[in-house]
Each structure stands twice: as structure tokens, then as C-alpha cells.
N, C-alpha and C positions, 0 to 999 in steps of 0.2 A: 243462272249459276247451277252449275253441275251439285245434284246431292252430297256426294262425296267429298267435295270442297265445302261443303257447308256444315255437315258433320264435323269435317277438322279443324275450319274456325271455332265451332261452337267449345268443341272440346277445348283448344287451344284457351280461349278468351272466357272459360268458364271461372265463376268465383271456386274454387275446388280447395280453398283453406279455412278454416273455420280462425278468424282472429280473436284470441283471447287477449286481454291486457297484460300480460307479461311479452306474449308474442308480439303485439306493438310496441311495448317499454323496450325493445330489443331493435325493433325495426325504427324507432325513430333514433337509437342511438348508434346504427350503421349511415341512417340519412345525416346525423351532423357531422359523422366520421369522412362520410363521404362530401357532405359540403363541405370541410374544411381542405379535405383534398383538392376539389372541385378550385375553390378561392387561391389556394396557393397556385398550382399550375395555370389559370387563369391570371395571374397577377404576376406571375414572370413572364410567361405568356408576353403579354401587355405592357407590362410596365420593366423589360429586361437591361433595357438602356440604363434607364434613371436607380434602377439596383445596382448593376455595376457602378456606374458612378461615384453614389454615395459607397459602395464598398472600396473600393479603390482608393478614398480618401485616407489623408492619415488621421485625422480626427476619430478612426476609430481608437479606442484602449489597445493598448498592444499585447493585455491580457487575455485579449479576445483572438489571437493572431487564428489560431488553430483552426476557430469558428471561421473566423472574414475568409483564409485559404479555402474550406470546404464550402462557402454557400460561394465566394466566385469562382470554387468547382462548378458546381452545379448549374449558377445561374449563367453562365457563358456555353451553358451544353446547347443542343441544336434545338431551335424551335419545334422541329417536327415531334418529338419525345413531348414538349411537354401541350401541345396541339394534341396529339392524339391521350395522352392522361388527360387532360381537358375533357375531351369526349367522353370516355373511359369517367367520368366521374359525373357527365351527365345521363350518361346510362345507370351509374350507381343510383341517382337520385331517381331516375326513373322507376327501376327496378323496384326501392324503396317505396315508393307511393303506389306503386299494384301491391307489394307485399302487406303493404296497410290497407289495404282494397280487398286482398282477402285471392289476388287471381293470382295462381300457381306461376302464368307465366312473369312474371316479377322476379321469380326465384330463377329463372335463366337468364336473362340482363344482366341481372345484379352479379350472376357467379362467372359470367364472360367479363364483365366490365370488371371484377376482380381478380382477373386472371393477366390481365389488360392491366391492371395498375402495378402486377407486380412483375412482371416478363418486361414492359417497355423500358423502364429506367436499366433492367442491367442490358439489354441490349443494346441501349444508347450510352450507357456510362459503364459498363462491368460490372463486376461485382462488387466495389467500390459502392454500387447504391443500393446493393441488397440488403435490409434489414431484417432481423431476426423478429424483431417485433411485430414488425408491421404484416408478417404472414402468421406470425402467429393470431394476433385479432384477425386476421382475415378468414384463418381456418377453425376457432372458432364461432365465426358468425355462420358461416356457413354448415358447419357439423352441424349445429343449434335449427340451421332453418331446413335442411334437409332431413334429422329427425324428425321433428316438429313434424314436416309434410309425411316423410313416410308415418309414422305413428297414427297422423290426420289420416292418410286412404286408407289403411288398414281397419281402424273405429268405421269409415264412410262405408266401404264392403262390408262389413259386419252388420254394420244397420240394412244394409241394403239386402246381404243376406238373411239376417232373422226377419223383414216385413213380408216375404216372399212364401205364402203359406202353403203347405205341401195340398196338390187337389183328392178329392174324392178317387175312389180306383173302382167306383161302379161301372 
């Protein structure tokens, strides 16, 4: 294998984040964010027949109309949207367990597979499934794990610069 390519793996697949316990207490509560994402799109996914169905019934309350019209919005949308948020949310978890691993590339996954959660529903559904929320914890977590790392190389340069001891000029 060429040098070159092996320098860019190494870099690549280096541990290059220092995990403190608050940076995990953060990184395991985008991995449930993201599993539950993960389990819903999965389970219409799969299970989209048998949701309709039971929405479709009149047994629901008619108090709930507003709800049953917007989930058999949603759950009658095209497989392929929620096929690819499927994917898009086991990149999230992926992402999440390098980010708990400490390796930088985690922080790339996680912010495609975020970008990915939130472009596919309005391109599949409009703006109808844009939520105000749901970018905002997104932009959030991410502000949070992108300081965190910038912060982290700049302390790593620092150290690396002060062990670096100026030589003799004999």
C-alpha cells in the first residue's frame, strides 16, 4: 500500500477527540435521539400496511381526527423517503459510537446522516414535514460536537507545541 494512502487512513481513523463525560452524556443522548428516529422510520418502513389499517378504522376517537389525517399523511408517503431516513439514522448511530470512541471521523457520519434526516422528508413530503424542532436539536448537537472538537485540536496543537523544545544554536 502506497505511503500516502496510509498516512490518510491513519489520520482519517485516528482517536483525535479526547471524551470527557459530559461529551458522552451528550453523545449517548443524540444515539437515543437517533434510535428512536432509526425505530419509527423502520417500523413504517415494515410495518406500513398494518398502520394504515388500523388508522383507517373508525375506532379511532374523532378527537384525534387532526392527528389520524397527518400520521396517514405521512405513513402512505413513498417507501423510498423512509428507506433512505432508515439508513440516514443507522449512520446516526454509527456516527454516535465513533463519537463515543473518541475518533473524529464519527463527527462526519453523524453530521451527513443529519443533514439526510432533515432534507429527505421535505423533498419527499414538502414542507409539510419540516419541523422547527427537530433542526433546532439537530443544530444544537452539532454546534456542541463541532466546538468541542475545534476547542479539542487547538488544546492538541498547543500541547504539541509547547513539548517541542527550541534546540541549541551552537
Amino acid at each position: 500500500m502506497n505511503i500516502k494512502v496510509k498516512r490518510i487512513l491513519v489520520r482519517i481513523f485516528d482517536k483525535s477527540i479526547k471524551t470527557g463525560w459530559f461529551f458522552r452524556l451528550m453523545v449517548v443522548l443524540s444515539a437515543l435521539y437517533g434510535l428512536f428516529f432509526t425505530l419509527f422510520n423502520g417500523g413504517v418502513l415494515f410495518l406500513r400496511n398494518y398502520l394504515t389499517e388500523y388508522l383507517s378504522q373508525t375506532s379511532v376517537p374523532d378527537t384525534l381526527f387532526f392527528y389520524k389525517e397527518n400520521l396517514l399523511f405521512f405513513v402512505t408517503a413513498n417507501r423510498v423517503m423512509y428507506l433512505i431516513c432508515f439508513a440516514a439514522g443507522i449512520f446516526i448511530l454509527y456516527g454516535c459510537h465513533l463519537l463515543f470512541r473518541g475518533y473524529k471521523w464519527g463527527l462526519f457520519f453523524y453530521t451527513v446522516a443529519k443533514i439526510f434526516q432533515v432534507i429527505t422528508p421535505v423533498v419527499f413530503l414538502g414542507w409539510r414535514a419540516f419541523a422547527v424542532g427537530d433542526v433546532m436539536i439537530i443544530l444544537f448537537f452539532l454546534v456542541f460536537y463541532y466546538y468541542y472538537s475545534f476547542t479539542h485540536n487547538i488544546e492538541k496543537a498547543l500541547r504539541k507545541y509547547n513539548q517541542i523544545k527550541p534546540q541549541d544554536e551552537n
